[in-house]
C-alpha positions as CSV (number, residue, x, y, z in Angstrom):
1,X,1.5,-8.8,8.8
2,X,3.8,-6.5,7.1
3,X,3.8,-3.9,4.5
4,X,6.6,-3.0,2.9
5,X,5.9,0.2,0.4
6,X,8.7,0.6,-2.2
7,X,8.6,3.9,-4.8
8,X,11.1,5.2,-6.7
9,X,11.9,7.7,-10.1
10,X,12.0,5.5,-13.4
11,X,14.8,6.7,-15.5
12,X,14.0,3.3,-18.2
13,X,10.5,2.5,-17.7
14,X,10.7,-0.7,-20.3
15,X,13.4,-2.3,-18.7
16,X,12.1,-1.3,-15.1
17,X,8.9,-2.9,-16.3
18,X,10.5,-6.0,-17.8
19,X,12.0,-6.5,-14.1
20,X,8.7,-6.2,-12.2
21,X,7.0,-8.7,-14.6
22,X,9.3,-11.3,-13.9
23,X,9.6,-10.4,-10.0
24,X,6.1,-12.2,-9.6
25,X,7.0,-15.7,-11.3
26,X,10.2,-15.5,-9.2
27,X,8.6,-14.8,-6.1
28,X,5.6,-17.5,-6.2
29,X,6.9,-20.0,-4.1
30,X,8.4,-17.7,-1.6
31,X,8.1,-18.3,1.8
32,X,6.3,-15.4,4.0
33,X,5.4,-13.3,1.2
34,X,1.8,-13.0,0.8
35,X,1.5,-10.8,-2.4
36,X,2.2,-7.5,-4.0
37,X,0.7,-4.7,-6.3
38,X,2.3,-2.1,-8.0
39,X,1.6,0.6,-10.5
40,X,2.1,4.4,-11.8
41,X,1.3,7.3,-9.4
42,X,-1.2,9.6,-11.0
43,X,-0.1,12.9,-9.3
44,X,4.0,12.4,-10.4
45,X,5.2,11.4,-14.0
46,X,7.3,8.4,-14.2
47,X,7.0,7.9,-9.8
48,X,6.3,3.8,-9.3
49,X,5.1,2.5,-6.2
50,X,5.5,-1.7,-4.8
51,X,3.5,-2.6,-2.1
52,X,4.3,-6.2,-0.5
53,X,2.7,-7.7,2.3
54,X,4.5,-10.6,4.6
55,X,3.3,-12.6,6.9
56,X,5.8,-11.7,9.7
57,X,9.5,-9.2,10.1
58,X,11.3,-12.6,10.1
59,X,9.8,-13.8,6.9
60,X,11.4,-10.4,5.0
61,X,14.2,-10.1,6.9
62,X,15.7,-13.8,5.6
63,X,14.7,-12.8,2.3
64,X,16.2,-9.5,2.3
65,X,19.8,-10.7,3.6
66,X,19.2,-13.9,0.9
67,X,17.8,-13.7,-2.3
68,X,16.6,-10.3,-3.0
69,X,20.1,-8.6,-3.9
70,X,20.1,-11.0,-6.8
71,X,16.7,-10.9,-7.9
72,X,17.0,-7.1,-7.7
73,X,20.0,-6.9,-9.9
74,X,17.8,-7.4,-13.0
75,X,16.3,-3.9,-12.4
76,X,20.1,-2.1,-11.8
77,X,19.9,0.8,-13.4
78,X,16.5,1.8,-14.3
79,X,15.3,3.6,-11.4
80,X,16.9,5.9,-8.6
81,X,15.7,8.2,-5.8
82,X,14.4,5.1,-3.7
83,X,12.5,5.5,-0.7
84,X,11.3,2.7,1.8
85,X,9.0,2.2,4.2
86,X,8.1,-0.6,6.7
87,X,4.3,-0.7,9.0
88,X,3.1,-3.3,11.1
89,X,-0.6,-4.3,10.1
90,X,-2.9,-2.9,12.5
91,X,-6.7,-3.0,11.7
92,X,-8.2,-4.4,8.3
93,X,-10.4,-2.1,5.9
94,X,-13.5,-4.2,4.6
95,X,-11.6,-7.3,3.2
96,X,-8.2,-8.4,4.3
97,X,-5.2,-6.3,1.8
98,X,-3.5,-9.3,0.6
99,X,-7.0,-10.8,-0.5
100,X,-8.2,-8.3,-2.8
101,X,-4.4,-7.3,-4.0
102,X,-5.3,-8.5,-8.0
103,X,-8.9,-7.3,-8.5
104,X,-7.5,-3.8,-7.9
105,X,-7.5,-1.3,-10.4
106,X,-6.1,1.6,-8.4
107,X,-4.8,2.2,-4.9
108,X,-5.1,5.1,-2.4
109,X,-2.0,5.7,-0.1
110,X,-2.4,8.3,2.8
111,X,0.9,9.1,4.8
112,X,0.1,10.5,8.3
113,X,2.0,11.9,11.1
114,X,0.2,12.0,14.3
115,X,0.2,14.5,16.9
116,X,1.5,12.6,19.5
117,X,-1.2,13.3,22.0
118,X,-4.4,12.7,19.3
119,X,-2.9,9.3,18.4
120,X,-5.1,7.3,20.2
121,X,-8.1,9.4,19.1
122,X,-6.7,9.1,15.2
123,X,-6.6,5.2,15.7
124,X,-10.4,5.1,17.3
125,X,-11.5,7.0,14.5
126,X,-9.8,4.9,11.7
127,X,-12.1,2.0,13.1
128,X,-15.4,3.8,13.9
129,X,-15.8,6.5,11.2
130,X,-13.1,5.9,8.1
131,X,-13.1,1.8,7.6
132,X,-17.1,2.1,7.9
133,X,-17.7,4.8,5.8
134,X,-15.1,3.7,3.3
135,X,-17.0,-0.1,3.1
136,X,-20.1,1.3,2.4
137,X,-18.6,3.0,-1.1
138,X,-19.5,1.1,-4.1
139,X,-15.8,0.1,-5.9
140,X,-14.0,-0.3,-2.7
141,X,-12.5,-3.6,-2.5
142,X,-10.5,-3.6,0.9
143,X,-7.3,-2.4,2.4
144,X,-5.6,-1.8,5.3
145,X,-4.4,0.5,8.5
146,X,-0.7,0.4,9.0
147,X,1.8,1.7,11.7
148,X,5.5,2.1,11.4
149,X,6.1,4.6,14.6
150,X,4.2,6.4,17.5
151,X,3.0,8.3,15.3
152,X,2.9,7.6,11.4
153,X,0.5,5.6,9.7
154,X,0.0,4.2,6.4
155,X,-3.9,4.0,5.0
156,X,-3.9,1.6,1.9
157,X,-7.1,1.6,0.5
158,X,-7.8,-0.7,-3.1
159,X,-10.5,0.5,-5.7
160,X,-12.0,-1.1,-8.4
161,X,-11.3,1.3,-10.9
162,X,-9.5,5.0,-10.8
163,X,-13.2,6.2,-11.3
164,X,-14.4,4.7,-8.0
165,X,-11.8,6.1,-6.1
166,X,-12.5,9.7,-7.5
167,X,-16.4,9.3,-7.1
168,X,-15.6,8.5,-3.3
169,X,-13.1,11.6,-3.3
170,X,-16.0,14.2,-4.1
171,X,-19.3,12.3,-2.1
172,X,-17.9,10.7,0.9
173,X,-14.7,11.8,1.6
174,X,-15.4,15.6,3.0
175,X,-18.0,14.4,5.3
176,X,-16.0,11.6,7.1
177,X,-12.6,14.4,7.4
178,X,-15.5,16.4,9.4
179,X,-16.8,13.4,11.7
180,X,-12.8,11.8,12.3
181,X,-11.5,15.0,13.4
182,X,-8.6,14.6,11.1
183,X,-7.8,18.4,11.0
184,X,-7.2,17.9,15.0
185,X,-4.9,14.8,14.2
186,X,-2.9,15.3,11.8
187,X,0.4,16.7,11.9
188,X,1.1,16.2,8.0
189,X,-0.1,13.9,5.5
190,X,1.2,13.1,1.8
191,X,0.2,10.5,-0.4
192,X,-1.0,9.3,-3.8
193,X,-3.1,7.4,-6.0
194,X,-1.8,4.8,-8.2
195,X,-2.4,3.2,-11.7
196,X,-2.3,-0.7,-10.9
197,X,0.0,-2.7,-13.4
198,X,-1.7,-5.8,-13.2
199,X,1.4,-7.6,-14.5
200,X,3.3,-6.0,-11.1
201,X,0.8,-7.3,-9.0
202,X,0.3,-10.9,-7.9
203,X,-1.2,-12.6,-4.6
204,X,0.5,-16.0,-3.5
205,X,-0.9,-19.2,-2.2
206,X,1.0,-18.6,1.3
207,X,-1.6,-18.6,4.0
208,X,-2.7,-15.1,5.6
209,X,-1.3,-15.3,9.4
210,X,-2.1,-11.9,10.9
């Protein structure tokens, strides 16, 4: 599976909306892609974030050289300092991403860079001590544990509500940074939370291949 993770600066937040409501009823029937969610970052006014997920590079690359030039034109305009990212689905979180994708009500992004010689210890950890501790939190729907290069990473967590999130922020959180070792790991992180739109977000009935 991929993940494609879209954010950008909304200059016309009506007509950028208008576009991503539609995107969904265009995109139904479209081959490879599995589903997408999108909302309003919490930590930076007027920042959006898209995440899709596809069943294969293939899949996106067709559509990317096809129709999405066109179906992006509708949003021209209302939106600039783009950044885009591709990862390659490595370990699930809970449930499956794409099968929780529209009972979200807020989404945790965590952007790592990996020391190139603790990557191996960063991915052992992700499956031993985060994704287990992380289950066991009440509100935590599913997610998944991305990989673009050597050594960056993409954690994509789903929450029922904002409040969940937070309440696993302050009770779990600190304990499992001690037990992973990320201080060792990590050479930088970035990331935020987001505000789910659920008009932005919508899963399709394309079966999940990973």
């Amino acid at each position: 599976m991929l993940v494609k993770w879209f954010s950008c600066e909304v200059h016309d937040s009506v007509g950028f909306d208008l576009g991503q409501r539609a995107w969904g009823g265009m995109h139904a029937g479209r081959i490879g892609l599995l589903g997408q969610i999108g909302g309003w970052s919490r930590t930076r006014e007027n920042r959006a974030h898209i995440l899709a997920c596809w069943t294969d590079q293939q899949r996106y690359d067709e559509f990317m050289a096809g129709a999405h030039d066109e179906l992006a034109a509708a949003q021209r305009g209302t939106y600039g300092d783009v950044q885009t990212d591709l990862f390659y689905h490595v370990l699930d979180i809970a449930s499956p991403l794409p099968t929780q994708l529209t009972a979200a009500g807020a989404v945790r992004l965590a952007h790592c860079f990996v020391r190139a010689e603790r990557t191996e210890h960063f991915v052992d950890v992700q499956q031993r001590v985060w994704n287990p501790g992380m289950e066991s939190v009440p509100g935590m729907l599913g997610g998944g544990f991305s990989r673009s290069s050597p050594t960056e990473f993409l954690v994509l967590t789903l929450w029922h509500t904002l409040a969940d999130h937070q309440r696993y922020v302050e009770r779990v959180f600190p304990d499992l940074r001690v037990r992973s070792g990320a201080a060792d790991d990590l050479a930088s992180i970035t990331g935020d939370v987001i505000e789910v739109v659920p008009d932005w977000t919508f899963r399709t009935a394309e079966p999940l291949n990973r």
